[in-house]
Backbone as numpy.savetxt, mean C-alpha at the origin, in Angstrom:
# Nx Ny Nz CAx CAy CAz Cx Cy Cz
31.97 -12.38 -14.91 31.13 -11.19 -14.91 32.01 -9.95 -14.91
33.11 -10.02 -15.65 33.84 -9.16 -15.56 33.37 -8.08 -16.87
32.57 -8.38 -17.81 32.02 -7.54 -18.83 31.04 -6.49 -17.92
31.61 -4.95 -17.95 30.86 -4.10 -17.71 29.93 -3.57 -18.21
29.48 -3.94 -19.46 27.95 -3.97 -20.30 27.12 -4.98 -19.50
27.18 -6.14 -19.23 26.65 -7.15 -19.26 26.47 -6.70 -17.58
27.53 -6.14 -17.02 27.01 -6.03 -15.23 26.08 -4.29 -15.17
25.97 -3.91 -16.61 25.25 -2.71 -16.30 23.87 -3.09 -16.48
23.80 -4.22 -17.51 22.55 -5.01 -17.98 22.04 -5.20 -16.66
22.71 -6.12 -16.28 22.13 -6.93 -14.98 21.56 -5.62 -14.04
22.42 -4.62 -13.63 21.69 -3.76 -12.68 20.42 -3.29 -13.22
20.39 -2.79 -14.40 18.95 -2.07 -15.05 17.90 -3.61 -14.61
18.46 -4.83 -15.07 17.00 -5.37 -15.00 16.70 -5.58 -13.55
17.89 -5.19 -12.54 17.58 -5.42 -11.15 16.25 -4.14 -10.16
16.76 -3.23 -11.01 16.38 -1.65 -10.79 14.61 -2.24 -11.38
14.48 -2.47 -12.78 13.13 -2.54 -13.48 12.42 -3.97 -12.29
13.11 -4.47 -11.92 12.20 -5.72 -10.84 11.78 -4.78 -9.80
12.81 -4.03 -9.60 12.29 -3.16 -8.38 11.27 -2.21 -8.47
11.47 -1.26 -9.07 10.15 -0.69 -9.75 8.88 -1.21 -9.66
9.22 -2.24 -10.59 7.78 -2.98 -10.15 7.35 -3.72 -9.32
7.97 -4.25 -8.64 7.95 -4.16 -7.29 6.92 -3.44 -6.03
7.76 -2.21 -6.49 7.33 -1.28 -5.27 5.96 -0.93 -6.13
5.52 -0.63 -7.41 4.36 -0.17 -7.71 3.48 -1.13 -7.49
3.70 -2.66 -7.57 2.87 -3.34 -6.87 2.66 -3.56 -5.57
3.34 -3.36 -4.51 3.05 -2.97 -2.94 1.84 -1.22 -3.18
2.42 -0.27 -3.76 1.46 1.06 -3.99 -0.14 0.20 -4.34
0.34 -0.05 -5.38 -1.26 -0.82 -6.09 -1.78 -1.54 -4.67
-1.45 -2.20 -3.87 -2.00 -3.01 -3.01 -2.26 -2.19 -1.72
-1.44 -0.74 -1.55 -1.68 -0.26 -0.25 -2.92 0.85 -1.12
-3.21 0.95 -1.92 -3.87 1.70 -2.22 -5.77 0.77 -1.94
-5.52 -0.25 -2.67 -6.76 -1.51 -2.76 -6.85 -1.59 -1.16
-5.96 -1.86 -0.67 -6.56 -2.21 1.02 -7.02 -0.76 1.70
-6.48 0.40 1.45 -7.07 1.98 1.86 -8.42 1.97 1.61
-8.45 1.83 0.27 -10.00 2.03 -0.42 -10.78 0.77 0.33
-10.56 -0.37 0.65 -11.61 -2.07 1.10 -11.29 -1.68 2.33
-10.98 -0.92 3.51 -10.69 -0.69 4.67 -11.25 0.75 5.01
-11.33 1.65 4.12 -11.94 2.52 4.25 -10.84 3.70 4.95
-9.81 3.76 4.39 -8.59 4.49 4.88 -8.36 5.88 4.26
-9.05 5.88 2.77 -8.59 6.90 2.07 -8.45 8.46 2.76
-7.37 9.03 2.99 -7.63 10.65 3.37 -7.66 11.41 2.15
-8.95 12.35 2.70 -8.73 13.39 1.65 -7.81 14.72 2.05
-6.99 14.98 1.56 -5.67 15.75 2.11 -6.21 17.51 1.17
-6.31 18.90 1.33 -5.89 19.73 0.69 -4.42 19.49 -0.43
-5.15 19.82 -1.63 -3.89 19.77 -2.72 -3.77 21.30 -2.60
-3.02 21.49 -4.08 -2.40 22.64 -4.78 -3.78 23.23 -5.83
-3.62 24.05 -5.58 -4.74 25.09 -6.29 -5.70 24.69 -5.85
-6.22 24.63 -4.78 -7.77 24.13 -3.97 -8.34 22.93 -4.43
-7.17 22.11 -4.87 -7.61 20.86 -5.23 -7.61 19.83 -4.05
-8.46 18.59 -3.84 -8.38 17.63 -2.86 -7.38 16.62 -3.27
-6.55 16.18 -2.56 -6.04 15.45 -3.08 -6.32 13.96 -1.73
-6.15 12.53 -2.56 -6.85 11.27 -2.14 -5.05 10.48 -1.50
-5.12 10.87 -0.32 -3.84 9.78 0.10 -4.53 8.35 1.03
-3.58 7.58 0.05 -3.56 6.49 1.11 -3.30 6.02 1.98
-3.37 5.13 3.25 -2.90 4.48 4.45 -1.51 4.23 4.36
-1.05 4.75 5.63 0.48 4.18 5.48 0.05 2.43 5.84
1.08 1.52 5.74 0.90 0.38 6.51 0.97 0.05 7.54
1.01 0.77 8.82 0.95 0.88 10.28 -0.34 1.01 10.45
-1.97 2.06 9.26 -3.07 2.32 9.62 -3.41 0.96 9.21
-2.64 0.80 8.01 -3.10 -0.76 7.88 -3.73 -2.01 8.17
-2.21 -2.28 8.95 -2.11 -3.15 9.93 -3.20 -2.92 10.82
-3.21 -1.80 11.58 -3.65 -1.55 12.63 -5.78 -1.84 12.52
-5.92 -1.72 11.10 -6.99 -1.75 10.25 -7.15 -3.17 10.66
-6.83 -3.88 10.27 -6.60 -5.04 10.10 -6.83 -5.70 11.15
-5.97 -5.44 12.23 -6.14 -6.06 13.53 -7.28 -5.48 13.98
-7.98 -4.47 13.79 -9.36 -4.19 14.97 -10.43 -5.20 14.08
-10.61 -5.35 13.15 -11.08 -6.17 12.13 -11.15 -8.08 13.01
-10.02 -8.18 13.05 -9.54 -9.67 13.28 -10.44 -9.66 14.48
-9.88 -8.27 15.43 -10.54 -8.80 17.08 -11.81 -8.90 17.39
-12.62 -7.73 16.48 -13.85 -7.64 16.14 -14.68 -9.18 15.55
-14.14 -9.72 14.65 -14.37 -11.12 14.58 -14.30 -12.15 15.82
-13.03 -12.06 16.64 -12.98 -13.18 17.30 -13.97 -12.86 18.86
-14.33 -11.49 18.76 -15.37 -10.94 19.80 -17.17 -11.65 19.21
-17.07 -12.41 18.01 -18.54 -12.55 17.68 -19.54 -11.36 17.56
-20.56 -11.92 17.12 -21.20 -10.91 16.22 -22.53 -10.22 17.63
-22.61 -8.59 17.94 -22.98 -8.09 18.58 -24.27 -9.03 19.04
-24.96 -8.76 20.37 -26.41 -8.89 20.83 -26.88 -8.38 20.22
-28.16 -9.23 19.94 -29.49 -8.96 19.07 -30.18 -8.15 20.16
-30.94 -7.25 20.10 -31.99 -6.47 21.04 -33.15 -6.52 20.74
């Protein structure tokens, strides 16, 4: 691997795995914001709203009141 074309190759396709990669974790923290009900609506630029998603700590944290809420069974009927 001493060809420095061939080890520049290799980094680009290491870099393009990564990329996509990380846009597929985005794609997925975005899907669990929206099915969890996380979305903030944040003030943008020029009085625009802008739509952020959950970090993965609200996530998680999503997640687990969810789980406990299950293993608590389903409320009294009145």
């Amino acid at each position: 691997m001493n060809d420095p074309e061939a080890s520049e190759e290799c980094i680009e396709d290491v870099r393009a795995e990564r990329d996509a990669l990380r846009q597929e974790l985005a794609d997925l923290r975005a899907w669990l914001s929206v099915k969890l009900g996380l979305i903030k609506h944040e003030p943008g630029p020029v009085g625009l709203t802008t739509l952020a998603v959950a970090s993965d700590r609200e996530i998680v944290a999503a997640v687990e009141r969810l789980t406990q809420r299950d293993k608590a069974g389903p409320a009294p009927r009145q």
